[in-house]
ZAMARGU-4260 file (C-alpha; in steps of 0.2 Angstrom, whole numbers, plus 5000, padded with zeros to 4 digits):
<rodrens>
0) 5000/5000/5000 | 5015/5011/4997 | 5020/5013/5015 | 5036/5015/5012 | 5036/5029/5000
5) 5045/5046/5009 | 5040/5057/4993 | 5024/5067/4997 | 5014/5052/5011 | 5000/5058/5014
10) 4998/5042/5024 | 5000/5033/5039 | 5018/5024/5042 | 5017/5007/5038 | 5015/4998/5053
15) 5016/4977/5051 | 5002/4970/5057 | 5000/4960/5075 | 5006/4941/5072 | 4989/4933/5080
20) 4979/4944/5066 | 4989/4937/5052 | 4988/4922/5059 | 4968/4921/5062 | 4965/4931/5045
25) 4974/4916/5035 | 4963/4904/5045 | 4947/4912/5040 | 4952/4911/5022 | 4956/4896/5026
30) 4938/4891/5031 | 4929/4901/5018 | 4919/4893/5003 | 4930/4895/4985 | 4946/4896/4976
35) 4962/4902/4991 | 4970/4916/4989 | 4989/4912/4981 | 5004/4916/4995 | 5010/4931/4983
40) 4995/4937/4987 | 4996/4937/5004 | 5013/4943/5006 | 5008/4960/4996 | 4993/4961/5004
45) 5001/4960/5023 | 5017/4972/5018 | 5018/4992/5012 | 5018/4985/4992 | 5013/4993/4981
50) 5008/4982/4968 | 4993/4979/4964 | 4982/4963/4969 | 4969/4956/4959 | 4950/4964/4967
55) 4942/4947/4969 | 4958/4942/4980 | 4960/4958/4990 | 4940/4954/4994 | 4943/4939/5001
60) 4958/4944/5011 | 4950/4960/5017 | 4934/4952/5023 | 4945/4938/5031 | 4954/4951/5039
65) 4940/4958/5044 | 4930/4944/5053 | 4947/4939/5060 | 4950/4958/5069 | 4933/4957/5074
70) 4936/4939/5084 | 4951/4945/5091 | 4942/4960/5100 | 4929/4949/5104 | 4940/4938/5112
75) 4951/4951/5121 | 4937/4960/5129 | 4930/4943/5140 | 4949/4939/5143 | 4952/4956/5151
80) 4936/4958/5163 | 4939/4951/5179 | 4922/4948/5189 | 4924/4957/5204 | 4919/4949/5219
85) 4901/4949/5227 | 4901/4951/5246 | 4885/4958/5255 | 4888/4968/5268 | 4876/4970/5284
90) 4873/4986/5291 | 4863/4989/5307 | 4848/5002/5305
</rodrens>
């Protein structure tokens, strides 16, 4: 996505993306109905490239990606809460 480009980035700096979301996103592929996506693909697809990637691929990558962000927040968010303790408390009138 032309990450890497100094001259005139309007962009954000290319930042790789977390392991356990390329890792989930190639297992939803993985799972999903049709034809895989080719490994050039992916490596283009997961790095500041700027070549282009066929439409039908980069829609299958990006809504893999997309379902597999979504199951990581999911899965971060019940991780993290702790349920605090009940106790009930007498207080005399």
């Amino acid at each position: 996505m032309c990450g890497f480009s100094t001259i005139d980035n309007i962009y954000r700096p290319y930042v790789e993306p977390a392991d356990d979301v390329v890792r989930r996103t190639r297992e939803v592929e993985a799972s999903m109905a049709g034809e895989p996506v080719p490994e050039g693909a992916w490596a283009l697809y997961f790095s500041a490239s700027c070549e282009p990637i066929p439409p039908d691929q980069f829609r299958r990558m990006f809504t893999a990606r997309r379902a597999a962000v979504t199951y990581l927040a999911v899965q971060s968010s019940t991780r993290l809460r702790t349920a605090a303790p009940t106790s009930f408390r007498c207080i005399p009138d």
